[in-house]
Backbone as numpy.savetxt, mean C-alpha at the origin, in Angstrom:
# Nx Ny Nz CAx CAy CAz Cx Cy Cz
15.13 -3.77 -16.83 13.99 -2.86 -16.85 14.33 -1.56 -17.57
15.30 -1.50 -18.16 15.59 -0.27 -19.00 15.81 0.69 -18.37
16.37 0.82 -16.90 16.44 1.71 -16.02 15.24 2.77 -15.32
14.05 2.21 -16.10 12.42 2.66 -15.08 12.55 1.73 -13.92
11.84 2.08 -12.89 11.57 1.59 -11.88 9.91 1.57 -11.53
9.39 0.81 -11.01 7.75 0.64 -10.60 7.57 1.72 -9.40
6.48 2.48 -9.21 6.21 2.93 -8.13 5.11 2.15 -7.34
5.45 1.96 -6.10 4.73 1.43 -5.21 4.42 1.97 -4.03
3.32 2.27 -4.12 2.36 3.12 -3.33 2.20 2.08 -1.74
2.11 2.87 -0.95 2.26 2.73 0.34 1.56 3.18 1.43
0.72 2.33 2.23 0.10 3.42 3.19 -0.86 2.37 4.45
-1.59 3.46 5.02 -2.68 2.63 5.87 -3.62 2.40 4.80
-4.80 1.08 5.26 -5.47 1.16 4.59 -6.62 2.06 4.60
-7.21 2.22 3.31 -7.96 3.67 3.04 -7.06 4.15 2.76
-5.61 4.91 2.52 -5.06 6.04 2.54 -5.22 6.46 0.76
-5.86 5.26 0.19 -5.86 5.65 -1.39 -4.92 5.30 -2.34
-4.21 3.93 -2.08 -3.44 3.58 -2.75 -4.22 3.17 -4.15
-5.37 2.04 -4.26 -6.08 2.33 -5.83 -6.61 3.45 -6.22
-6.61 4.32 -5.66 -7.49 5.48 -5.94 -5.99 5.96 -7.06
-5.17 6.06 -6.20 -4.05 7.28 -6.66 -3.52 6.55 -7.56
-3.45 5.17 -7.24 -2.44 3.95 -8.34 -3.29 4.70 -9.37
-4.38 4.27 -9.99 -5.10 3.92 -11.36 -4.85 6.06 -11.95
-4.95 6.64 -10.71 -4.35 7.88 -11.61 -3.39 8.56 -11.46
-2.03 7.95 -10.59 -0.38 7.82 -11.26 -0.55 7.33 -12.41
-0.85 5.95 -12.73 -0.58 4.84 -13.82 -1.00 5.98 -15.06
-2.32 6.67 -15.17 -2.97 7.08 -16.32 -1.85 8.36 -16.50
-1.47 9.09 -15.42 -0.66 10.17 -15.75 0.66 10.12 -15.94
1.55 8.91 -16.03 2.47 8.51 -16.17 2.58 7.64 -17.58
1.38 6.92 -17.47 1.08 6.09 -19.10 2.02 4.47 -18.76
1.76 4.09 -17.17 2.19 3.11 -17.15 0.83 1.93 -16.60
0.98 0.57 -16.78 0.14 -0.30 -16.23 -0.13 -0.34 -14.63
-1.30 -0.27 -14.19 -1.40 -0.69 -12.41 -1.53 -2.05 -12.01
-0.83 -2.10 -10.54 -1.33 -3.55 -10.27 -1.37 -3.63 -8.98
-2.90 -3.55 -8.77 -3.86 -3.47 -7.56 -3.21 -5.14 -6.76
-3.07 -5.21 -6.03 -2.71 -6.45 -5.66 -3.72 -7.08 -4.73
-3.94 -6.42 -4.11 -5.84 -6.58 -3.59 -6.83 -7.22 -4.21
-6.83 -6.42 -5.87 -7.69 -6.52 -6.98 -7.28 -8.05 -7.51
-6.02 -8.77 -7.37 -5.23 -9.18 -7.91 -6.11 -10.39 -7.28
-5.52 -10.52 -6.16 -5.97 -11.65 -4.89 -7.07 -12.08 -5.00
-8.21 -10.91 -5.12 -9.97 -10.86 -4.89 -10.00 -11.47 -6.07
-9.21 -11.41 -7.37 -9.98 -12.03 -8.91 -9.32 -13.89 -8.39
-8.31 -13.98 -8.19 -7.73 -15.24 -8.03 -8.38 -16.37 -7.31
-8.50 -15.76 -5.97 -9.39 -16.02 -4.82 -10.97 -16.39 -5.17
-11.30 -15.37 -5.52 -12.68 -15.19 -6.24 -13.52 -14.55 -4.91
-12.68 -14.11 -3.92 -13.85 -13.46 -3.27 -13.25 -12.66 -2.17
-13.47 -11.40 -1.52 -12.88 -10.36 -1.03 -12.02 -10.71 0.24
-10.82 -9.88 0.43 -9.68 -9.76 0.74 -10.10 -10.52 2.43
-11.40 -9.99 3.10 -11.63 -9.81 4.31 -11.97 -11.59 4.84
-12.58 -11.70 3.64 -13.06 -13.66 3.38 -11.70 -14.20 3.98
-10.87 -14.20 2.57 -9.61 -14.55 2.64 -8.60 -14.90 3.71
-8.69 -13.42 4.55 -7.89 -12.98 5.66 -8.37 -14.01 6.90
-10.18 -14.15 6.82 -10.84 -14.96 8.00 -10.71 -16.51 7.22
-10.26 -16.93 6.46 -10.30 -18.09 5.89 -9.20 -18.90 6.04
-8.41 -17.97 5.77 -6.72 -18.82 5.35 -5.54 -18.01 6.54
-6.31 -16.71 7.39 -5.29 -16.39 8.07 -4.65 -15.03 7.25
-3.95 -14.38 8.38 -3.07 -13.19 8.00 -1.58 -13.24 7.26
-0.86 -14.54 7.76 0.03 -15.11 7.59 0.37 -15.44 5.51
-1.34 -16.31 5.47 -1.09 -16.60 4.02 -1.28 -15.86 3.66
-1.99 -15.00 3.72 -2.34 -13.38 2.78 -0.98 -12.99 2.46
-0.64 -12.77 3.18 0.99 -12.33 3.21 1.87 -12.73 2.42
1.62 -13.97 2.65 2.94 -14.69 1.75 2.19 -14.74 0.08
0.75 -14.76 0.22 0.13 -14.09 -1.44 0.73 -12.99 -1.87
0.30 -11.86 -0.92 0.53 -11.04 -1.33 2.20 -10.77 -1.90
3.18 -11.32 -0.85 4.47 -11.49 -1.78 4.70 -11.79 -2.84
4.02 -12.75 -3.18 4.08 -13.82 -4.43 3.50 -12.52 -5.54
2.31 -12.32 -5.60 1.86 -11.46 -6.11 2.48 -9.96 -6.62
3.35 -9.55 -5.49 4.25 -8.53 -5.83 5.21 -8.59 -6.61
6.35 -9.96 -6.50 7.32 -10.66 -7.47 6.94 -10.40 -8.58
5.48 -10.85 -8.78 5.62 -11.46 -10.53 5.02 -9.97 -10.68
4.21 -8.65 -10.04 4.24 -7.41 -10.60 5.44 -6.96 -10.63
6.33 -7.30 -9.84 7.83 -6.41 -10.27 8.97 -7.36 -11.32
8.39 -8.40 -11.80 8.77 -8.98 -12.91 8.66 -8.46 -14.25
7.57 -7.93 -14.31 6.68 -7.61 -15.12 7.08 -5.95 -15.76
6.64 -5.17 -16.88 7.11 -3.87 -17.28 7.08 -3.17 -16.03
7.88 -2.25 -15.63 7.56 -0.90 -14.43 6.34 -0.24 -14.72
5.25 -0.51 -13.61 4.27 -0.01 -13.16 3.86 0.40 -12.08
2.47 1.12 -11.63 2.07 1.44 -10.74 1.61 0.34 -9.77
2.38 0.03 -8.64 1.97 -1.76 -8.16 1.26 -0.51 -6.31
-0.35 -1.07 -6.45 -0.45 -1.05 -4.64 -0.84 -1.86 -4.10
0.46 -2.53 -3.45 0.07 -3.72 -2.54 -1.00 -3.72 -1.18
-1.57 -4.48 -0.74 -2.12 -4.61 0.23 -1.71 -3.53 1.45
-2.60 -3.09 2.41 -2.39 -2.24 3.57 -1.11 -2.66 4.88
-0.62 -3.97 4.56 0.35 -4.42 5.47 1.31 -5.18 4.62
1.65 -4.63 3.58 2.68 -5.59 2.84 4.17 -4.88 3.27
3.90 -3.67 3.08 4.97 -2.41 3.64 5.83 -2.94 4.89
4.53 -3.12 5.96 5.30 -3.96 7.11 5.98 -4.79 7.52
5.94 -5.57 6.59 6.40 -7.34 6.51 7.88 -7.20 6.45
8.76 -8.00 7.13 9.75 -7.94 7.15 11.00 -8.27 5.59
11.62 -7.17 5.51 12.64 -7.54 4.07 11.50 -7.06 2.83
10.38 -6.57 3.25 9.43 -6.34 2.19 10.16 -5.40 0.66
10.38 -4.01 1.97 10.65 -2.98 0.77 12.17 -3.11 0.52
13.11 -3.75 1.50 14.59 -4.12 0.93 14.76 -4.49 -0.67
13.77 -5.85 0.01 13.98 -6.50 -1.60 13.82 -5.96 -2.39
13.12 -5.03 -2.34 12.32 -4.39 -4.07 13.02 -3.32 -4.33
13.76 -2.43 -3.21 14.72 -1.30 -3.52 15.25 -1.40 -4.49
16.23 -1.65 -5.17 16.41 -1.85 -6.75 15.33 -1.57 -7.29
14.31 -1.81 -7.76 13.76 -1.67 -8.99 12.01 -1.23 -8.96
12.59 -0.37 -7.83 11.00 0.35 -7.08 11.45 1.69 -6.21
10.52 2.22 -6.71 11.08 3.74 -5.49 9.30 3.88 -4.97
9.10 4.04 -3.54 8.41 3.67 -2.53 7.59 5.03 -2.29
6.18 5.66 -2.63 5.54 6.54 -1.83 4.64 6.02 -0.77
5.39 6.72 0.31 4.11 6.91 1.54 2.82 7.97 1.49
1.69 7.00 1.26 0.92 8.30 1.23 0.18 8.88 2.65
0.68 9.59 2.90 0.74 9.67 4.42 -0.90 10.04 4.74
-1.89 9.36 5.59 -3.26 10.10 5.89 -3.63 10.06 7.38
-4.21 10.27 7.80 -4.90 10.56 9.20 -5.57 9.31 9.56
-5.53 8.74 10.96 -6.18 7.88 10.93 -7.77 7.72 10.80
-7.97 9.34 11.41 -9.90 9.07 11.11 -10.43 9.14 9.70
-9.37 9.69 9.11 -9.63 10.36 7.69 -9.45 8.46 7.01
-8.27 8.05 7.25 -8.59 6.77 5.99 -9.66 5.45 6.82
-10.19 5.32 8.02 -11.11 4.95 8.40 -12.29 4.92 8.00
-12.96 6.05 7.96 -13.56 6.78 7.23 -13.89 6.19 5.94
-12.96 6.21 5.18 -12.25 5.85 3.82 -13.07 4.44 3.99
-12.46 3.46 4.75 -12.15 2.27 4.51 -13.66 1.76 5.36
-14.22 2.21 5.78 -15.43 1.84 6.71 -16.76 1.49 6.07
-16.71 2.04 4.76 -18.00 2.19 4.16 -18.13 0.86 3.38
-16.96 -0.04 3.36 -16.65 -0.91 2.08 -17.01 -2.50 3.62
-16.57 -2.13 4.45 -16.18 -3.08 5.41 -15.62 -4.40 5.06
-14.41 -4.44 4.48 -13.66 -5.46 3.85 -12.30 -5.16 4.27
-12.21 -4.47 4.53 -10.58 -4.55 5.39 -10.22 -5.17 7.00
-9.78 -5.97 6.88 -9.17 -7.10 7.54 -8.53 -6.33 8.66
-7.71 -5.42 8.74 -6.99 -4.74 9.14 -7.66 -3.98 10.64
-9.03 -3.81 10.26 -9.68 -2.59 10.64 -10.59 -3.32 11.53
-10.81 -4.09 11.29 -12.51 -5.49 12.04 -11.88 -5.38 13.75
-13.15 -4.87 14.14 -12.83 -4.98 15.69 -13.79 -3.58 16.48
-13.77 -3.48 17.60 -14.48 -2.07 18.09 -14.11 -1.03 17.73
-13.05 -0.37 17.60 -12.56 0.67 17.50 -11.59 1.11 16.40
-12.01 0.78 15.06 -11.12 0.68 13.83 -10.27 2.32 13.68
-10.66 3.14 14.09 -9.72 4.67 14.26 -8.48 4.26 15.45
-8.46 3.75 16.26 -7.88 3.50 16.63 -6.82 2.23 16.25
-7.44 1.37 15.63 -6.25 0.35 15.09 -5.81 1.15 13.52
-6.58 2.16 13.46 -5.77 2.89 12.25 -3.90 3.33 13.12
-4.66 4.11 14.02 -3.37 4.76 14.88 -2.43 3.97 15.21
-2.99 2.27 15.37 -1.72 1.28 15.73 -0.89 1.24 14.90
-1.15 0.97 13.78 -0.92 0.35 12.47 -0.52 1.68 11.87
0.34 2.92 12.13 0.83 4.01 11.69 2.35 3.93 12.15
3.44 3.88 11.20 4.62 3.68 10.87 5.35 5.09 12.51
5.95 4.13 13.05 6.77 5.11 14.60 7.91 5.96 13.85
6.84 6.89 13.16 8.03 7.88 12.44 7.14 9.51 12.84
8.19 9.97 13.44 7.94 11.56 13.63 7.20 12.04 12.62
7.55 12.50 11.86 7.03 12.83 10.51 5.72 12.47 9.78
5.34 10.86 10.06 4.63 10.68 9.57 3.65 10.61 10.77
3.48 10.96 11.89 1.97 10.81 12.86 2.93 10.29 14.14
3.99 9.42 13.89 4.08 8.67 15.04 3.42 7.69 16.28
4.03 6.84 16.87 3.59 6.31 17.97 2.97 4.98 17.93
3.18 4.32 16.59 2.23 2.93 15.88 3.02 1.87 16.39
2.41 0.57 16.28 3.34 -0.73 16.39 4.04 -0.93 15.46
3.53 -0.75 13.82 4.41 -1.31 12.79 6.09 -0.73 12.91
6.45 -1.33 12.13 7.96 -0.91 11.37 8.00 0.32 10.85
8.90 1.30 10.94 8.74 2.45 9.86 9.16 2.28 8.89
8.26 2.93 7.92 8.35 2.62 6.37 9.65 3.80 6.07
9.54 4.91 6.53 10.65 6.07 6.04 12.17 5.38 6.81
11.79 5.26 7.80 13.42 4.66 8.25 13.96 4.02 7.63
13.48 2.74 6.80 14.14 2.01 6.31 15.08 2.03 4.41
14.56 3.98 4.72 15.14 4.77 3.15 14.44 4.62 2.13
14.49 5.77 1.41 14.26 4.86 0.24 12.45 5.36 -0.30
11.70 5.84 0.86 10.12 6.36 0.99 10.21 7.67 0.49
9.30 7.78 0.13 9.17 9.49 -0.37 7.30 9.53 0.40
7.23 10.65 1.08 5.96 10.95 2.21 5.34 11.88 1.13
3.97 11.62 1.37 3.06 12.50 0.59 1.51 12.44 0.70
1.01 13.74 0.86 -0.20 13.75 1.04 -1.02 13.10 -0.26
-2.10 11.98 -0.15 -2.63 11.54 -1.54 -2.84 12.86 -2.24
-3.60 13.74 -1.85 -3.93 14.91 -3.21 -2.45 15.89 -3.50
-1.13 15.40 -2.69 -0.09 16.08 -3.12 0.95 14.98 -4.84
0.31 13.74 -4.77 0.77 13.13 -5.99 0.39 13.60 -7.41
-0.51 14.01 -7.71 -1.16 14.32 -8.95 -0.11 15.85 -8.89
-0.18 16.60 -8.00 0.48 17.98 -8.10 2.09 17.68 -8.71
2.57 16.42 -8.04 4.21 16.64 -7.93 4.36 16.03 -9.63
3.45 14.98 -9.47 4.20 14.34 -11.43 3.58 16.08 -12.39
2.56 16.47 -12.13 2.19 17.66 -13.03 3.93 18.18 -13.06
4.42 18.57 -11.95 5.82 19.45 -12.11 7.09 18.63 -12.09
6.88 17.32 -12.38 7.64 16.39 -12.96 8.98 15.65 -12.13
7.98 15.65 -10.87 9.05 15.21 -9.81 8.91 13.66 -9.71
């Protein structure tokens, strides 16, 4: 890879990983790869179908598949799915040839986000602010107190507010 590495955006869902991917990618001048976007064209029909169709399990192992051949591929802006982060050996593997932002958001705030579209898999149930809060990485720093895995523990994450990315590449971090 010529010593670039892909950035791969990270977060709850809603937290704005296509939002921010498609304008890292433009302010960096590298390719994005929505992996969501990826699935939904393949599939031919939205993530939430999918998830009630084939299970959480195969999504998963798509979505792996899907990540491979983006990190095969030139270093780009790759945002995987809202639970790919979690998956076990996820971000190990890719350490080499990926450096990892958390974009850290609130749970009512990417709810919110993600509520209006009602296609997230993640979220389907009574109380989707609250399975935001499950599904938030048991890291001090980042909110604390979730079921998943922490994404910062496992090294390697860089934490950031979505409207703090556009600021940090401006000053060339």
């Amino acid at each position: 890879m010529n010593g670039k590495k892909h950035v791969v955006l990270i977060g709850l869902p809603g937290s704005g990983k296509t939002t921010v991917g498609r304008l890292v990618a433009e302010e960096i001048k590298a390719g994005v790869a929505d992996i969501d976007a990826i699935l939904t064209r393949k599939e031919g029909r939205p993530i939430s179908l999918i998830f009630a169709e084939k299970g959480e399990q195969v999504v998963r192992q798509m979505e792996a598949k899907e990540m491979e051949a983006a990190v095969a591929n030139q270093p780009a802006v790759i945002a995987p799915g809202g639970g790919w982060a979690a998956q076990p050996g996820a971000l190990e593997a890719h350490k080499p040839s990926c450096y990892f932002v958390y974009l850290k958001t609130r749970p009512d705030t990417a709810s919110e986000r993600a509520a209006p579209t009602g296609t997230r898999p993640l979220l389907m149930g009574e109380d989707p602010v609250q399975r935001m809060r499950d599904l938030i990485p048991q890291d001090a720093a980042a909110g604390g107190g979730g079921g998943r895995p922490t994404c910062a523990a496992r090294g390697g994450v860089v934490k950031m507010q979505p409207f703090a990315v556009d600021e940090r590449l401006r000053r060339g971090c």
